[in-house]
Backbone bond lengths (Angstrom), bond angles and torsions (degrees), N, CA, C in turn:
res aa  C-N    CA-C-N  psi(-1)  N-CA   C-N-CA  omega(-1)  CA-C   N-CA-C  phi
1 X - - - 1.433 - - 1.505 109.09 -
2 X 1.028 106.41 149.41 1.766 120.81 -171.47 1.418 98.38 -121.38
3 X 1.456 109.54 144.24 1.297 101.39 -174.70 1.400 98.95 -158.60
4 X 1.281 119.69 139.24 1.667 114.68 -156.20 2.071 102.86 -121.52
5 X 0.830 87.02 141.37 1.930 86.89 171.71 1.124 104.50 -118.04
6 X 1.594 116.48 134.53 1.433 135.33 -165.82 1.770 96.61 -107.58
7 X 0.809 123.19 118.05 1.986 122.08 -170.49 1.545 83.20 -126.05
8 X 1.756 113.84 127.31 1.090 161.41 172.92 1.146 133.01 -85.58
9 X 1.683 122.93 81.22 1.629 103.33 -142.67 1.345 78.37 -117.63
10 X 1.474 107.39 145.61 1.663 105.71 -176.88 1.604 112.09 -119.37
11 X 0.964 120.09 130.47 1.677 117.83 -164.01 1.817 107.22 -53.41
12 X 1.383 90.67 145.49 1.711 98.63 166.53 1.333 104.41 -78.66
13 X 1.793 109.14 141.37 1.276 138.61 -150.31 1.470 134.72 49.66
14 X 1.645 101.26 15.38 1.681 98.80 -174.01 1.796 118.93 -89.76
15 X 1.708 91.77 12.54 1.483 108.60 165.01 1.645 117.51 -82.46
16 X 1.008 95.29 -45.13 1.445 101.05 165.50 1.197 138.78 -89.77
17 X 1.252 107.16 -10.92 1.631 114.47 162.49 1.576 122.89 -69.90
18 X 1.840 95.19 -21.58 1.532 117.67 175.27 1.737 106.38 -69.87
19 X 1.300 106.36 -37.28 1.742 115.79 -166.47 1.207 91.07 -71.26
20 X 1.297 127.71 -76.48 1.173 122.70 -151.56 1.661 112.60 -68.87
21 X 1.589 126.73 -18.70 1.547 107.25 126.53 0.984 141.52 -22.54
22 X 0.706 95.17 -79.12 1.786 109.42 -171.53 1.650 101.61 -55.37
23 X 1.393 128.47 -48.67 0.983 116.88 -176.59 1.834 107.87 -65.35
24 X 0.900 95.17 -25.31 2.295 97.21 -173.77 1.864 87.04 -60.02
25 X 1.272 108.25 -55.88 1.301 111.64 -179.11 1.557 118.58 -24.32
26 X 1.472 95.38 -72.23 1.497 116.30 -151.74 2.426 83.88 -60.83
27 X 1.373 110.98 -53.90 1.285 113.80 -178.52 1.258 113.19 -35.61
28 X 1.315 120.00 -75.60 1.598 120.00 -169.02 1.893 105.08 -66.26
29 X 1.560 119.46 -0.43 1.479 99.33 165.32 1.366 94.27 -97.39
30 X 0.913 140.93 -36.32 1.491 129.00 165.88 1.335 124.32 -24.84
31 X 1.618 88.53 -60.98 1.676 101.56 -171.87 1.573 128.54 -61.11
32 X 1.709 92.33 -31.20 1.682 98.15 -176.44 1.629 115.71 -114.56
33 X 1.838 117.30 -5.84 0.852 120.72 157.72 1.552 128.45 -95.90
34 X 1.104 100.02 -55.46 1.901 108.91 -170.01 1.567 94.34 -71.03
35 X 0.993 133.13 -56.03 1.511 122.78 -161.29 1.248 127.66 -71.48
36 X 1.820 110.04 -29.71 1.480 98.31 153.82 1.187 134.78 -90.54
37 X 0.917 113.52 9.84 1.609 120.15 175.60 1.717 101.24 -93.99
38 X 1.153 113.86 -44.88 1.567 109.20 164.45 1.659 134.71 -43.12
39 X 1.610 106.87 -50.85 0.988 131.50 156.39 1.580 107.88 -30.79
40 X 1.729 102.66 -80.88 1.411 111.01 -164.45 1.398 111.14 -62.08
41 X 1.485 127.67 -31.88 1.552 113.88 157.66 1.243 118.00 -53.01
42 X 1.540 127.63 -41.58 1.680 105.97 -172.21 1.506 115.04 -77.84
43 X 1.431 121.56 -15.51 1.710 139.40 176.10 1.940 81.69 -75.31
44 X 0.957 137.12 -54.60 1.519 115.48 -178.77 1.186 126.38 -50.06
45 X 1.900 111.48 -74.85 1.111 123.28 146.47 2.127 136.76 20.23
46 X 2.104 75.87 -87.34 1.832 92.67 162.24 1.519 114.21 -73.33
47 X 1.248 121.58 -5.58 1.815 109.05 173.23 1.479 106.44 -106.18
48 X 1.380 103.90 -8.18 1.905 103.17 159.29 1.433 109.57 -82.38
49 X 0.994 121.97 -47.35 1.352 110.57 177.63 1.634 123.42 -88.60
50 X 1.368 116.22 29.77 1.458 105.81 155.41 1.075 125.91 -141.63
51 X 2.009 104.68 26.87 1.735 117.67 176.48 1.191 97.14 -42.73
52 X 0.913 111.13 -175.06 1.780 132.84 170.07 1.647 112.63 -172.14
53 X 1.629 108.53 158.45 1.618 97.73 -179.40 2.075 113.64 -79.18
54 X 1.503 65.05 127.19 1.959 76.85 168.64 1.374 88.91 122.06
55 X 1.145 142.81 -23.03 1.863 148.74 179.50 2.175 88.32 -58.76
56 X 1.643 93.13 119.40 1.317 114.60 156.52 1.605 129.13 -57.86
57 X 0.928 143.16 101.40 1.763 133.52 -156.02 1.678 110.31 -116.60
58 X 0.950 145.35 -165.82 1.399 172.96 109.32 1.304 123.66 -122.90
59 X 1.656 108.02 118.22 1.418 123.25 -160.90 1.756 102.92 -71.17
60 X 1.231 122.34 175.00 1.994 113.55 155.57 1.319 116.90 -68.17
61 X 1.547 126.42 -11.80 1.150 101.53 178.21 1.875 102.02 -117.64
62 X 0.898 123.00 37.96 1.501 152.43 122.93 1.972 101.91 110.56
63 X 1.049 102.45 29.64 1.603 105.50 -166.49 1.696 84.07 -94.99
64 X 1.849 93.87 135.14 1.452 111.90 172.74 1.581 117.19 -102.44
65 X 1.406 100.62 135.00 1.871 91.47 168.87 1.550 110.28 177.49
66 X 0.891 136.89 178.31 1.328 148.88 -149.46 1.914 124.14 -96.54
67 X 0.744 141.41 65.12 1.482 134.93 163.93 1.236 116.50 -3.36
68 X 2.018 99.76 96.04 1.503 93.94 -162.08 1.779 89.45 -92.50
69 X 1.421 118.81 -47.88 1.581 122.63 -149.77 1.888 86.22 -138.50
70 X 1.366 112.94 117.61 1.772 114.68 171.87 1.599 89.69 -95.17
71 X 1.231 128.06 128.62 1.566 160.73 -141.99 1.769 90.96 -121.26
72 X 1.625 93.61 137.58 1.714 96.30 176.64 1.798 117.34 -76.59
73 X 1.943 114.84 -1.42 1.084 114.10 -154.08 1.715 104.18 -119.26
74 X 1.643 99.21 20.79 1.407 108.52 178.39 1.388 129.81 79.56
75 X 1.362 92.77 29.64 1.361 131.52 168.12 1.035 144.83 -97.17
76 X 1.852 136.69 151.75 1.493 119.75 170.62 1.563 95.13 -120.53
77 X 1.313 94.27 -176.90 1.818 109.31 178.84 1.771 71.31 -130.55
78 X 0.937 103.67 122.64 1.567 110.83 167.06 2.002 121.34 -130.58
79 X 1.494 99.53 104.02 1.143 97.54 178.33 1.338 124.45 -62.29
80 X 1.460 133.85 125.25 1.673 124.75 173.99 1.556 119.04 -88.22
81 X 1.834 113.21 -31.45 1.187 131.70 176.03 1.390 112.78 -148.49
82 X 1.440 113.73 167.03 1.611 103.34 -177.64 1.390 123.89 -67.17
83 X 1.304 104.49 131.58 1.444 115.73 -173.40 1.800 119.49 64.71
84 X 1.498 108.71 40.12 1.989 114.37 -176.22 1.630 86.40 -157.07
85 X 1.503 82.87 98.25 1.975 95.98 173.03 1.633 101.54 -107.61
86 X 1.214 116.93 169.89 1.529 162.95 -171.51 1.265 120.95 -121.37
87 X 1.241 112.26 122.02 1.731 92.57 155.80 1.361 86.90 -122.53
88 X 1.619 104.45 139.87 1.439 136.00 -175.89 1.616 105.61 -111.03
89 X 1.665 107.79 155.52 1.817 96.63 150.83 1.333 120.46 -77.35
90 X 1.450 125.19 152.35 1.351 108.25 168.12 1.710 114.90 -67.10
91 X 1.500 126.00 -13.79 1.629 112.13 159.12 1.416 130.13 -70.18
92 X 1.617 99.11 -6.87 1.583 105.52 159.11 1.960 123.40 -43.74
93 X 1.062 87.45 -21.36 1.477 100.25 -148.98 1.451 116.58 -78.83
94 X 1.461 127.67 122.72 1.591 121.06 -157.24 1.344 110.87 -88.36
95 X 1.364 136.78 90.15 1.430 146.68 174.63 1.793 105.58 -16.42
96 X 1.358 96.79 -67.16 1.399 109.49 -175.06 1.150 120.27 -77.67
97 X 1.426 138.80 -55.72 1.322 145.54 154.23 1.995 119.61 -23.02
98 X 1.384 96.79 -45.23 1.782 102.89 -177.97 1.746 96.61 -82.84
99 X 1.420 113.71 -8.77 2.350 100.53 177.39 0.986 100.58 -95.40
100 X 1.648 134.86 -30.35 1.233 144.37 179.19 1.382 108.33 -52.38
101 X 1.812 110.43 -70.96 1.464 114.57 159.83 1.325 133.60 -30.26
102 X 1.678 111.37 -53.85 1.350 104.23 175.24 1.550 130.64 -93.16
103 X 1.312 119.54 11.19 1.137 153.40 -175.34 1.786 100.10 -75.79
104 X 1.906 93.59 -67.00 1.554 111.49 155.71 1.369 140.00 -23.24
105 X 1.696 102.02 -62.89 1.494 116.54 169.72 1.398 106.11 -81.64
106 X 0.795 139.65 16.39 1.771 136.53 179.14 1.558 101.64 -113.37
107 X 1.253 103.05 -45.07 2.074 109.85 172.37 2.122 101.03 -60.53
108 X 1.273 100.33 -42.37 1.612 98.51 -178.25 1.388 115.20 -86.70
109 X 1.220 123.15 -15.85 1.387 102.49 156.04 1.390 135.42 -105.09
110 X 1.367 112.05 4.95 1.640 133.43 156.96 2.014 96.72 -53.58
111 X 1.111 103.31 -59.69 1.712 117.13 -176.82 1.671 108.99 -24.70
């Protein structure tokens, strides 16, 4: 019987050439995943907590209407039409959808 040994020589520094991969890695998912999404939760967050009544909204599931009464239990009274309220959560509330909107009415009354 013949029998062969295969010996495995692994270059000096290719342990650390591996780390500091891996670490570039772990950075740029940081950079383009975790941090803006972090960001954009705390920009939510602070625009949940400083509705107020009479603030124009669009909910996530796309219903428009008015901030009649902000509720101590994390709540809105949200008018949709005159005199037909809601109470919503305030995480109902579409970050992007309500700048778009008022973005909207700010272009139409510049007009």
């Amino acid at each position: 019987m013949h029998s062969s040994v295969i010996m495995l020589q692994s270059t000096p520094g290719g342990g650390m050439f591996n780390l500091v991969l891996i670490g570039g890695m772990i950075l740029v998912f940081w950079l383009f995943l975790i941090r803006p999404q972090a960001k954009k939760a705390k920009q939510a967050k602070q625009f949940q907590e400083n509705m107020q009544k009479g603030d124009k909204i669009v909910t996530i599931a796309g219903i428009h209407g008015t901030i009649n009464k902000v509720n101590e239990d994390g709540t809105l009274m949200l008018e949709t039409s005159p005199g037909s309220y809601m109470k919503i959560e305030k995480s109902a509330i579409s970050l992007e959808w309500t700048q778009n909107l008022n973005k909207a009415m700010a272009a139409t009354d510049k007009k």
